[in-house]
C-alpha angles and dihedrals in degrees: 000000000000125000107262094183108062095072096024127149113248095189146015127237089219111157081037101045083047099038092039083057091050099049093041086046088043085051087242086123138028127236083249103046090047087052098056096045090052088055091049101056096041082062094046103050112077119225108239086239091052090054098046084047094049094052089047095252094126150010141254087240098047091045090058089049100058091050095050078053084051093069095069100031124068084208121124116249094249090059098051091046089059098043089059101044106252100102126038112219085244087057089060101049096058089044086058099045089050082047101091113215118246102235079065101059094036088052092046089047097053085044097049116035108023091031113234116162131238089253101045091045082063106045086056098051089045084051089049088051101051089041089048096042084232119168120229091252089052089052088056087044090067093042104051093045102227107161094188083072109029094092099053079076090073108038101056098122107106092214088074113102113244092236090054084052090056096044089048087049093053096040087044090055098041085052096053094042104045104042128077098208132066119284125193132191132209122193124279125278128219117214151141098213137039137178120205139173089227137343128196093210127186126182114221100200118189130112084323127041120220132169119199128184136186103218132195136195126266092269090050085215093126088063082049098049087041089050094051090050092046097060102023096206104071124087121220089259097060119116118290098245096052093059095044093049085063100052093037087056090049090052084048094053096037084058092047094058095043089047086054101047080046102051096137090066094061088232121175132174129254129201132308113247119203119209104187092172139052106304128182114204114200120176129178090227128049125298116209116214124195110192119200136160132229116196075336104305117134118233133156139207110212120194121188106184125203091352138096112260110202114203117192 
């Protein structure tokens, strides 16, 4: 298995990675403009473990520590610090407050260097939040960065089973943690067949039955593109296997960590199925699909819950 933490993402551009998007999509920005301006605000942004190490508060090594906890504890990295000693809750607090928040340095930089005005600034994120049928909280969501609610944006269809809820919440928040580049979501899709280029695919079996699937397009270019991100040390052009067994580590530990939020069920993992090719899914009960996008590739995460899923 590699070593997801040592290059692991400690927060997630989120109002930038979705406005950008707007404005790039509205022609207000070019793909290059809205580039640069994603790379300037992940160096400026501060991870929470590079500031306690900066003030002295903790160490490289502790902080490595926390985020290899990290791994099999949906827990932010604050909470366990302090758990394990090296970081008083006091201590948090002033690292988040010195931890600008990223819709502030988006908004300074579009201000500032490509000289939008306060006004306009507004009338385009009034105009976001009407195109996208975000609420006003929603918007705050994004722009606060809280990953323990982001999700909640995609899964409000109440159609949507409580215990799909809770898989996509724990998938959405590996994704943006562990990966380095921007990842953005779309709303969940209901449907009872779907087509993909490849899938890596794992059954989770208990007193409830849920398959669950990473997909990618008909290129495969967006596993490849995943993978690369996942391990931060392959090229595009690296052998096939090695891509796959990344992304098929992330699925296993994204499993782990719902299967332990979920003890009561008596769930265990079966598993892991590869689909290389073209593949059609059909069920005779819902399948629930959660686009996002990595660097701009699409890709999707399916669930069918207590239900066959027949793949062909």
């Amino acid at each position: 298995m590699y070593n997801y933490y040592i290059k692991k993402s400690e927060g997630n551009r989120m109002f930038g990675t979705y406005f950008g998007k707007y404005l790039l999509d509205e022609g207000v920005l070019t793909e290059d403009q809205y580039g640069n301006i994603m790379s300037e605000v992940r160096q400026c942004r501060m991870k929470i473990g590079q500031l306690a190490n900066a003030e002295g508060y903790m160490t490289d090594t502790q902080a490595d520590e926390i985020n290899h906890l990290q791994l099999n504890h949906d827990v932010k990295f604050g909470e366990l610090a302090v758990e394990k000693g090296y970081l008083e809750e006091k201590q948090v607090s002033e690292l988040l407050e010195k931890q600008e928040e990223t819709y502030l340095i988006f908004v300074k930089i579009l201000i500032g260097e490509y000289n939008f005005s306060p006004e306009e600034l507004q009338k385009y994120v009034n105009n976001f939040k009407k195109n996208e049928n975000y609420t006003a909280g929603e918007i705050d969501t994004l722009k606060s960065n809280d990953i323990d609610k982001v999700m909640e944006i995609f899964t409000k269809n109440d159609e949507i089973p409580e215990l799909v809820k809770d898989y996509i919440d724990i998938i959405g928040k590996n994704l943006i943690r562990f990966t380095e580049n921007d990842v953005r979501f779309e709303a969940v899709e209901i449907v009872r067949q779907y087509a993909s280029g490849s899938m890596i695919y794992q059954d989770i079996n208990g007193d409830s039955h849920i398959s669950v699937g990473i997909c990618s397009g008909n290129d495969g270019k967006g596993m490849y593109r995943l993978g690369k991100i996942f391990t931060d040390n392959l090229e595009l052009k690296c052998k096939d296997d090695d891509i796959i067994n990344t992304v098929s580590d992330f699925l296993n530990l994204t499993n782990a960590l719902f299967i332990k939020k979920e003890n009561e069920l008596n769930m265990r993992k079966e598993k892991i199925k590869i689909f290389s090719d073209m593949i059609s899914l059909s069920s005779e009960k819902d399948i629930y699909v959660m686009p996002f996008y990595i660097a701009g590739d699409r890709m999707d995460v399916i669930i069918s819950m207590d239900s066959e899923l027949n793949i062909a």
